[in-house]
N, C-alpha and C positions, 0 to 999 in steps of 0.2 A: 520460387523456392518451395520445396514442398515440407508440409507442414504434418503435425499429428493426427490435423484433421479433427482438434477440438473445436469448428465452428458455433458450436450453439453460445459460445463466450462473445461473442461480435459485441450482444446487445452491453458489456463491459464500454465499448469504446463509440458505439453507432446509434443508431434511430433506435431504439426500442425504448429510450430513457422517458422520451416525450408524451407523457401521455394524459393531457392535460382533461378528455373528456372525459375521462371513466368517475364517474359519478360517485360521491362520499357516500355512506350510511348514514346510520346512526353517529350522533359528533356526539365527543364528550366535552366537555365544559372545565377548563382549569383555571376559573378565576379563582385569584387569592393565592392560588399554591405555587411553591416552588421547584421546580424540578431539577431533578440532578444529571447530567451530562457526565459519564465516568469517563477519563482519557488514561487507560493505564500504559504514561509514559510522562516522561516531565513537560512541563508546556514549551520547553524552548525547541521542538519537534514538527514535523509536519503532520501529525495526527493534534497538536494541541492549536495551530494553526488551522487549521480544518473547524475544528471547533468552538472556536474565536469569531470566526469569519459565519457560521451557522447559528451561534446562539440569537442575536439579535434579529435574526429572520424569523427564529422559530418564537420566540417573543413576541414577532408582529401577528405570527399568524396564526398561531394554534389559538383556538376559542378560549376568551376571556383571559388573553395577554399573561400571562403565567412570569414571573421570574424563572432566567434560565441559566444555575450556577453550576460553571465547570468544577469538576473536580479533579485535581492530576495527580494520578495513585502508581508510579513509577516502580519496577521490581522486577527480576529475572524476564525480561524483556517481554512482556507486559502479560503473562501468566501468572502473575503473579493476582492484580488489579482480576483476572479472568476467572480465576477461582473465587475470590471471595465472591464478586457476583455471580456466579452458577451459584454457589451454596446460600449465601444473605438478599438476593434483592427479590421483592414481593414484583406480581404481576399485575401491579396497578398503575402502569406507564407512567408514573411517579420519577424511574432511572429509569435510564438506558446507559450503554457504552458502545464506545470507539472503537471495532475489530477491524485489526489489520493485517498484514501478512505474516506481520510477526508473530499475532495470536493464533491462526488457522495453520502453518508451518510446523509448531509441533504437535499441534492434532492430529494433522494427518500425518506425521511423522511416526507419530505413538510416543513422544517425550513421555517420560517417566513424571515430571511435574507436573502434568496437565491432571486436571481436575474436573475441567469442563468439559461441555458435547454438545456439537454444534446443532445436533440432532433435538435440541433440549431449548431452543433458542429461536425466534424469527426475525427476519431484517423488516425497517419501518423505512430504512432504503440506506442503495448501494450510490458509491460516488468511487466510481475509478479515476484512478488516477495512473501517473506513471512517475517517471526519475532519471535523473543522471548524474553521470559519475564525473568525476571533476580533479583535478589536480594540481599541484604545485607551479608557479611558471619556474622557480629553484632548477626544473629540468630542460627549461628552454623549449620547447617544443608550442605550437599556438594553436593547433586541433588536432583531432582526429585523426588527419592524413599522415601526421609524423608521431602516433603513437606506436610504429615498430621501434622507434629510437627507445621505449621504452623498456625492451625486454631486459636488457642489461641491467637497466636499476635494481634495487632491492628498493622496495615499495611498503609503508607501512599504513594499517589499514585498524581502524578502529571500530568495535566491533561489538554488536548487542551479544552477540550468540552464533555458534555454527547451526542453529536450526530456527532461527530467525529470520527475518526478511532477508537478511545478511547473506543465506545461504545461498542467494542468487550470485552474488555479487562474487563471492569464494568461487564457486562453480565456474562459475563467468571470467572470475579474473585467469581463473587455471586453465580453460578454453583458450583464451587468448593470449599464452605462454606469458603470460605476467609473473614474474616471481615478486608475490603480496604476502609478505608477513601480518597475521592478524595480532591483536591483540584484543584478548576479551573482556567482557564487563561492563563495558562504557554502557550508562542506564538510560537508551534511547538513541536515535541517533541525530540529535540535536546534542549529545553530548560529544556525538562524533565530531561533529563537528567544532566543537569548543576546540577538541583535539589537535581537529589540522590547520585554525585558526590561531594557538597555540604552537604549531611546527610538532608536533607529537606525532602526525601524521601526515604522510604526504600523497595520499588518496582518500575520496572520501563519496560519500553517494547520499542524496537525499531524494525524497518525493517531491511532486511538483511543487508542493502549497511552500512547504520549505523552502526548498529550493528557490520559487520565486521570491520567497519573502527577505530568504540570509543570503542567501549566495551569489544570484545576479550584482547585488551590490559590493560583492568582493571582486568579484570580474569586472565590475565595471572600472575599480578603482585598482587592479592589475594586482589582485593577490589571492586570483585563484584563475583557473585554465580547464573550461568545458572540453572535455573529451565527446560521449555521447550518451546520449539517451537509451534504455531499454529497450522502447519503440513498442508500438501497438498491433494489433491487430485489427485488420481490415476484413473487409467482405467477404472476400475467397480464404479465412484464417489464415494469411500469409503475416508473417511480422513484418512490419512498416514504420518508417519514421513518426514519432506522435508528433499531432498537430500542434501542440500548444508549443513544441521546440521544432520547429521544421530546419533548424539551420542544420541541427544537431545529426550525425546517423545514427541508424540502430544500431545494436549489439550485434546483430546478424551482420549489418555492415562494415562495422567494426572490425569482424572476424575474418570476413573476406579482405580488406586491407591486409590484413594481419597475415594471411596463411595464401589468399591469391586462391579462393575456392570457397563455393558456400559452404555455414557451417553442415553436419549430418554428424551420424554413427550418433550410438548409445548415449554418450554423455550429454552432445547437441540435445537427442527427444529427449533426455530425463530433464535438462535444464529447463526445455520448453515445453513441459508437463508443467513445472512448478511454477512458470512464468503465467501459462492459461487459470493457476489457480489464483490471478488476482492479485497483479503485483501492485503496492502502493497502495489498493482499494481500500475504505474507509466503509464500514458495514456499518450502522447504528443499529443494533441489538435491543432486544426486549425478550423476557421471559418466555417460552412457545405458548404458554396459559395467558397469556394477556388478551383479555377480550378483545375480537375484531373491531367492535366501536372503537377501542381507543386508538387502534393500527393506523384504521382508517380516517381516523382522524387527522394523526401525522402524517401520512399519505394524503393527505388533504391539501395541508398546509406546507407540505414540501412541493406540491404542483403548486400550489400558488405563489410562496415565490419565485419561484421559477419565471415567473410571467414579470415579473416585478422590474421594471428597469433600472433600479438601482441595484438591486441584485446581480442581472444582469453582467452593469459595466463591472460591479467590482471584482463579481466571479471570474471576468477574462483579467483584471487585473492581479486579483491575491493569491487565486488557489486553482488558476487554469481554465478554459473553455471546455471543459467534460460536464457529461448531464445527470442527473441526478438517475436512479431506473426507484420505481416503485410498483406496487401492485406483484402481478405475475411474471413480470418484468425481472422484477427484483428476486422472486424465488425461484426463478429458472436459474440465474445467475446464482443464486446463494448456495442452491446445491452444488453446483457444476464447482464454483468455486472451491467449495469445502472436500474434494474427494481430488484424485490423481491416477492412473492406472496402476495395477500393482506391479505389472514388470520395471516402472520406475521410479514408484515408492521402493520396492526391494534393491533396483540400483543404489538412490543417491544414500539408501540406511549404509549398503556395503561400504559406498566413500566416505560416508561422516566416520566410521569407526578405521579405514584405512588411511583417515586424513587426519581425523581429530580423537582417535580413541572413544569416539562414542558411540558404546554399544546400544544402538536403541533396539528394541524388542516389540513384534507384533503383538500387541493387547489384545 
């Protein structure tokens, strides 16, 4: 299937994460202090999971065992948490925060509420991830292969924002002739979830760490029904089944079921523009002024546990088998992520204001 042809995003899903020789600097030393971890989103999410499952690592391993207190700063789908730290946090590796797709979506969109720039900011490391979309069994259907039955439904979908992580998911459900009624506001989407756990909604999409944590155990116990996964990219940037769900097919898969042809045209590359920008990823951020000692520090102690076999087993257990990327690794990726082509940033601004009335404006 042919693609955009944004390969340099591989190292998102591939070998480039591992890189365990490249040798530390200068360490800085955080005994006694406590660090703040910001998640701007509630913790019952797959970013507050993400960082549940990372604090106690980074406690083992950053120099002189530091206290590492989450803080979950929830609000206009986590621009809210994004602003205040661009304007309030010092560059003394003291904070960091959790960007995620929802944060970098209206940056590169140009939202009028953003405040922040990514340009202003460096990653101390990227954790891709992926997700999937999940559904009611109220419709009868048991995978994948019998989601044409679903065109007919009216589908209710719960919903951070039309220019949140979300806007995959909207794009995607209208690719695949889904007729999905959103509903907006839900703050995270671990509240999405509350949602269709509730009957509020009867579709719903999470990231992996979530999803493994909430959702596997509703399917397990028959009160929720895996559709498919977003699916990754592979070596040749083709989208591919992710590995941590191989049962599941991709969206691209999905499509094909659905229509009897791979996806293409305009909306297919704008979707898979904003898909290369890092679906699910989890950035840990720090001021761009933070001294390299302290980077390299956290770049330290994210390769080492990594090595750590406890680590390890729980990472394929809690929050997926994806690898950490650090170094040059991580800011090849952190640009790539943060930007999109303009022929399809200018598409999907025309759909947000011909779908949702919102007019976003090149800044």
């Amino acid at each position: 299937m042919k693609t955009t042809g944004r390969k340099l995003l591989l190292p998102l899903i591939c070998g480039l994460a591992m890189q365990f020789t490249m040798p530390a600097l200068a360490e800085t030393n955080f005994s006694g202090k406590t660090l703040e971890l910001i998640v701007p989103f509630r913790e019952d999410g797959g970013s507050g999971a993400w960082a549940r499952f990372m604090a106690p690592f980074l406690e083992k391993y950053l120099p002189g065992n530091p206290a590492v207190n989450i803080v979950y700063k929830p609000g206009s789908g986590s621009t809210k948490a994004a602003n205040s730290f661009a304007a309030k946090i010092r560059a003394d590796g003291l904070s960091s925060m959790v960007s995620t797709t929802s944060t970098h979506f209206p940056f590169l969109l140009g939202d009028p509420r953003v405040r922040y720039d990514y340009r202003h900011w460096r990653p101390l490391t990227i954790y891709p991830s992926g997700g999937v979309v999940y559904t009611t069994p109220v419709f009868g259907i048991k995978n994948a292969s019998e989601i044409s039955s679903l065109k007919d439904k009216r589908l209710v979908f719960g919903s951070l924002g039309a220019t949140s992580i979300d806007l995959l998911l909207l794009l995607g459900f209208q690719q695949l002739g889904l007729d999905v009624k959103p509903f907006f506001g839900v703050r995270g989407r671990g509240a999405g979830r509350l949602a269709f756990e509730r009957g509020e909604a009867t579709i719903d999409f999470q990231t992996s760490a979530a999803y493994i944590e909430y959702i596997q155990p509703l399917i397990a116990t028959g009160r929720a029904t895996p559709l498919f996964s977003l699916g990754v990219l592979n070596e040749e940037g083709v989208l591919v089944r992710d590995p941590v769900f191989p049962d599941l097919p991709s969206f691209s898969e999905v499509y094909e079921i659905i229509h009897g042809k791979p996806p293409a045209g305009v909306a297919w590359e704008s979707w898979f523009a904003l898909f290369s920008a890092g679906v699910g990823t989890k950035i840990l951020v720090v001021p761009k002024e933070t001294p390299d000692s302290i980077v390299e520090t956290y770049q330290a102690a994210i390769r080492a546990m990594q090595r750590d076999p406890e680590y390890i087993e729980a990472r394929n257990r809690v929050i997926g088998s994806y690898k950490h990327l650090t170094g040059e690794a991580a800011d090849r990726v952190y640009k790539l992520a943060t930007d999109i082509p303009i022929e399809q940033k200018e598409w999907v601004r025309d759909w947000l204001r011909r779908e949702y009335k919102l007019n976003i404006k090149n800044k």
